[in-house]
C-alpha positions as CSV (number, residue, x, y, z in Angstrom):
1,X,0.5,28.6,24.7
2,X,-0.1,29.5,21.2
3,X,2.6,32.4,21.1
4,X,4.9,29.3,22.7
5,X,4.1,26.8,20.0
6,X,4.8,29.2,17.5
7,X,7.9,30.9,18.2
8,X,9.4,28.3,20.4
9,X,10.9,25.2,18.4
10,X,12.2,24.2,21.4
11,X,8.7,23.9,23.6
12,X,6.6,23.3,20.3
13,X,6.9,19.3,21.0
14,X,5.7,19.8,24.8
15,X,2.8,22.5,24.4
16,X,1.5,20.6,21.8
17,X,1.5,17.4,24.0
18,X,-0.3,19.2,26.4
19,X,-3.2,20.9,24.3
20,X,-3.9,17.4,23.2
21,X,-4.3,16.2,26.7
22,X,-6.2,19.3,27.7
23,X,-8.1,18.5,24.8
24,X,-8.8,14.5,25.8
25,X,-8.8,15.4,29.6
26,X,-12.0,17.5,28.6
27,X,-14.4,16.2,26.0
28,X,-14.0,12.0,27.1
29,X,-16.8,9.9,27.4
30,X,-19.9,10.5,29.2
31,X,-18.5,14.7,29.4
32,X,-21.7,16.7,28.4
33,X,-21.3,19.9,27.0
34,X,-22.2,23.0,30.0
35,X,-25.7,23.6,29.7
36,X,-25.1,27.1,28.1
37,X,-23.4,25.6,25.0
38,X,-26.0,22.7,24.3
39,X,-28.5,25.6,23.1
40,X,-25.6,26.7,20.9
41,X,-25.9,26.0,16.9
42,X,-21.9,25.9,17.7
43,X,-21.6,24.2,21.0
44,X,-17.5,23.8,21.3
45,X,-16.7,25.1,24.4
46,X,-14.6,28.6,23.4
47,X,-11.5,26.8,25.3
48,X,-11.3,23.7,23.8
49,X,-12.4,25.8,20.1
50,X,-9.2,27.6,20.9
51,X,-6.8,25.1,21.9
52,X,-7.9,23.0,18.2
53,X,-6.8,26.0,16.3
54,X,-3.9,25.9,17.4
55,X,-3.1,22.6,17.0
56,X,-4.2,22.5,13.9
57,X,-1.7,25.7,13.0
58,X,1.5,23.6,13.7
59,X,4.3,25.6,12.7
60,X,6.7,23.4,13.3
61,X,5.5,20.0,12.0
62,X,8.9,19.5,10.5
63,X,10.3,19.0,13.8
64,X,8.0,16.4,15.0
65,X,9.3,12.8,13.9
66,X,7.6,10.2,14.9
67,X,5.0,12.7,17.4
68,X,1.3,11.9,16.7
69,X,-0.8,14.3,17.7
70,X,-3.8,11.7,19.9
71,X,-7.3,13.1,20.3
72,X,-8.6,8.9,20.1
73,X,-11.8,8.9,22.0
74,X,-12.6,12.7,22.6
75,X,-16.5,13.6,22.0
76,X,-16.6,17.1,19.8
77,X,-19.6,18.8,19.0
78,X,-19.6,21.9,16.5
79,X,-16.0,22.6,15.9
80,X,-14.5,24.2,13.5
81,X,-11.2,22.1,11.9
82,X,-11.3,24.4,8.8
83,X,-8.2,24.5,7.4
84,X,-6.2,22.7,10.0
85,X,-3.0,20.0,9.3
86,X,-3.7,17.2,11.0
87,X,-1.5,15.0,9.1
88,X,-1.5,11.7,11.2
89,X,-3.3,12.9,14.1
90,X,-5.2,9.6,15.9
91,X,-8.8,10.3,16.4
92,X,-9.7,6.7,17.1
93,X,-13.1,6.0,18.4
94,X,-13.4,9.7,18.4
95,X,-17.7,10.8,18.6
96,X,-17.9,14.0,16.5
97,X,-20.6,15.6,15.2
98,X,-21.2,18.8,13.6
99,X,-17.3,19.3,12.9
100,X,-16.2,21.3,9.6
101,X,-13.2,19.5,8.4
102,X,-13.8,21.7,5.1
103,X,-10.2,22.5,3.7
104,X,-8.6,20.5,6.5
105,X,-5.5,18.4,5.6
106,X,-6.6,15.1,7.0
107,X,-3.4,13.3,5.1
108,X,-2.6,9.9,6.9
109,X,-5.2,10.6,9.8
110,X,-6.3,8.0,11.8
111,X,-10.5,8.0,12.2
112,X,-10.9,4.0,13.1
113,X,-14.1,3.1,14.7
114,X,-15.5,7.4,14.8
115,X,-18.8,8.0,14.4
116,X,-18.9,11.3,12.3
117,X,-22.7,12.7,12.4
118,X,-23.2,16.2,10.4
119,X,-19.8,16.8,9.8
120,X,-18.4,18.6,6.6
121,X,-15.6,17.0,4.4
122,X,-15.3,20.1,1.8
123,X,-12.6,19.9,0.3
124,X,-11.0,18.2,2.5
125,X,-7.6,16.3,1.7
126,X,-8.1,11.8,3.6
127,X,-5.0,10.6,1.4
128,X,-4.1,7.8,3.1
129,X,-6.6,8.3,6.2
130,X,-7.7,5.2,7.8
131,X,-11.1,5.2,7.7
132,X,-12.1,1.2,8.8
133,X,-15.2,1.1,10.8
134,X,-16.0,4.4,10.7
135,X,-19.9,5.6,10.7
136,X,-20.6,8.2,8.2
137,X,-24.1,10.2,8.9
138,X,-25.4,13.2,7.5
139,X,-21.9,14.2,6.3
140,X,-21.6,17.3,3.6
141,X,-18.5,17.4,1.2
142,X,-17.6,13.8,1.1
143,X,-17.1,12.7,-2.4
144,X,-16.0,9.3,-4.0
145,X,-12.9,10.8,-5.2
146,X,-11.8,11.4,-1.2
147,X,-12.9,8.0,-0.7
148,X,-10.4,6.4,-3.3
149,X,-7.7,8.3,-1.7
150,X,-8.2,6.8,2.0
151,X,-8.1,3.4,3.3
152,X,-11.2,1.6,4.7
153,X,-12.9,-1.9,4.7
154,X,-16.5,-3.3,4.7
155,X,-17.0,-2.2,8.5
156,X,-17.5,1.4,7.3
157,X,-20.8,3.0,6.9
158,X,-20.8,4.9,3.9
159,X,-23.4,8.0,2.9
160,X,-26.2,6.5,0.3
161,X,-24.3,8.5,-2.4
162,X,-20.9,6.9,-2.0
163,X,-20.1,2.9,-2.6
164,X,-16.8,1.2,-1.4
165,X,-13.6,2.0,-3.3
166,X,-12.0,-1.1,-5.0
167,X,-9.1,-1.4,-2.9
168,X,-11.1,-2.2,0.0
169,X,-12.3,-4.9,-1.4
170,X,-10.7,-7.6,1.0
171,X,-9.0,-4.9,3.4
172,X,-8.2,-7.0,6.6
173,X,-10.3,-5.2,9.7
């Protein structure tokens, strides 16, 4: 799949449609991780670990138009998003915790209604993310200068070190 989405512009559209459903299919509501990963510091199964890298390689994101990469509602624990494009992607009422989206390129991502526990926001680039409702705890790397650049409203839960930007005073929910 990955040699596929990389050297096929052609398939790229269709394998990357189904890594994202491989990728919902597998961590929905009410999955537990297998036993043998719950001991794990780093408890993403190596599958769906792999399948994530290489959506977040997309070498051919100029040829996706209006495509919007969906992982709303998936449950991640302990993956790594370092340094992936996930320009737009849809993570709605996504639960994940202990992600690293240091580095990541979270431009015009969709995080409505997460709940993000231990995750790491290093560097990472939320220009235009939607962040309304979202529950921030524990987070590392989240600064008040990412926060100016995203889009949110009163419903988020912010760290203790971060207050609401001014222009989401009066965002609609």
């Amino acid at each position: 799949m990955r040699r596929m989405a990389r050297t096929s512009e052609q398939d790229y559209l269709a394998v990357m449609q189904i890594l994202t459903g491989h990728v919902r299919d597998k961590c929905r509501p009410g999955d537990e991780p297998p036993d043998k990963y719950k001991s794990a510091e780093t408890s993403c199964p190596p599958d769906i670990q792999a399948v994530l890298t290489i959506l977040g390689e997309r070498p051919w994101k100029k040829v996706e138009g209006n495509y919007v990469m969906d992982l709303s509602g998936v449950r991640l624990h302990g993956a790594s998003l370092s340094g992936s494009d996930l320009t737009r992607a849809r993570f709605n009422d996504a639960r994940l915790s202990s992600t690293d989206f240091s580095n990541a390129n979270l431009t015009e991502v969709n995080l409505s209604h997460c709940q993000l526990s231990r995750c790491s926001f290093e560097k990472a680039r939320l220009a235009g993310a939607t962040l309304k409702g979202v529950v921030f705890r524990d987070v590392t790397g989240l600064t008040q200068e990412q926060l100016e650049h995203a889009r949110g409203d009163h419903t988020t839960i912010l760290p203790p070190n971060l207050r609401y930007p001014d222009s989401w005073r009066g965002a609609q929910t």
